[in-house]
N, C-alpha and C positions, 0 to 999 in steps of 0.2 A: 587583751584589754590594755591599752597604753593609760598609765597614769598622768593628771594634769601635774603642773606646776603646785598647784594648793595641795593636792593629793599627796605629793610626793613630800612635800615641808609635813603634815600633820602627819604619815609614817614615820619620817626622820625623827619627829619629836617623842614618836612610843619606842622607836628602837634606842633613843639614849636611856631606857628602865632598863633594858632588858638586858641579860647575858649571854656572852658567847657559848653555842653550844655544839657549834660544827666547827670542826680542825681540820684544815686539810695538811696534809703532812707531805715528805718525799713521795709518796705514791702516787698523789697527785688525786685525781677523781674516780675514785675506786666506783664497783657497782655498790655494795656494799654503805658507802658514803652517798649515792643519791639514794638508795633506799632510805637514810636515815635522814637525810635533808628532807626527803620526801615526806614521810609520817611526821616530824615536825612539824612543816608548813601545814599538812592535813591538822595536827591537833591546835595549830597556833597562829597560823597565818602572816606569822611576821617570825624568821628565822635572825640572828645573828652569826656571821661564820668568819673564822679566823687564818688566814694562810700561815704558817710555819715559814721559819727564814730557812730552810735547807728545801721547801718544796720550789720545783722544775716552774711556777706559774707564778706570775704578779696576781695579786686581788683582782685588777679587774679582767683580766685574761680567764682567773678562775669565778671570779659572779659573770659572766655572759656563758663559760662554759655549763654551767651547775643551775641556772636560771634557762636556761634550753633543755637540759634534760627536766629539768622538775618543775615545767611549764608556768617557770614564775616571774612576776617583772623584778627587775632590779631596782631599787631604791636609792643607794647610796654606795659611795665606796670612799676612803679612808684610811690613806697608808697599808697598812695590812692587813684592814676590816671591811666586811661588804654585808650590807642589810638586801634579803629578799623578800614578797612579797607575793602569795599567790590567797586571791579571793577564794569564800567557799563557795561553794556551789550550790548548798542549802543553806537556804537565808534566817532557818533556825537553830542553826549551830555558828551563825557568824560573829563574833567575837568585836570585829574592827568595822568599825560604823565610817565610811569614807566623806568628804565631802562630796558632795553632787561636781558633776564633772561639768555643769554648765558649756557654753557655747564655746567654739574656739576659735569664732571671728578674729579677738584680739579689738574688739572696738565692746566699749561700753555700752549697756542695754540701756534704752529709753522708759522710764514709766511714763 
């Protein structure tokens, strides 16, 4: 699911509440560390994660790597912070109400 332009501004605005809760460190993307990225986004849908200055990876080298394993989109990235992003899949446990992804002409609809 690729996120719009609007989509991606109204995540950016719930991930500035929210706290870091994924660290990646020297070890880099352990299995370990996508497991736990992973049952995150499953309980919350919108992750915060934080690269360490002695880890081997820039932020966005690590949200494209860590956003592939735990089939999420990336939302944002920010010095040494990166917001992910994965919908659920039952729509009675979804948390994050998106805007509608309307058309993506790029040309303004007529009434």
């Amino acid at each position: 699911m690729e996120l719009t332009s609007k989509q991606r501004a109204q995540l950016r605005g719930i991930a500035n509440t929210i706290d870091t809760i994924v660290h990646i460190g020297k070890d880099g993307i352990t299995d370990n560390l996508v497991k736990q990225a992973d049952d995150a986004l499953e309980a919350r849908e919108i992750i915060k994660c934080k690269v360490q200055e002695n880890a081997m990876l820039t932020a966005r080298e690590a949200c494209e790597e860590l956003g592939r394993l735990t089939r999420s989109e990336p939302v944002q990235v920010i010095g040494s912070k990166f917001v992910l992003y994965r919908m659920q899949h039952d729509k009675s446990k979804r948390k994050i109400q998106l805007a509608p992804a309307g058309k993506k002409t790029g040309k303004p609809e007529k009434f």
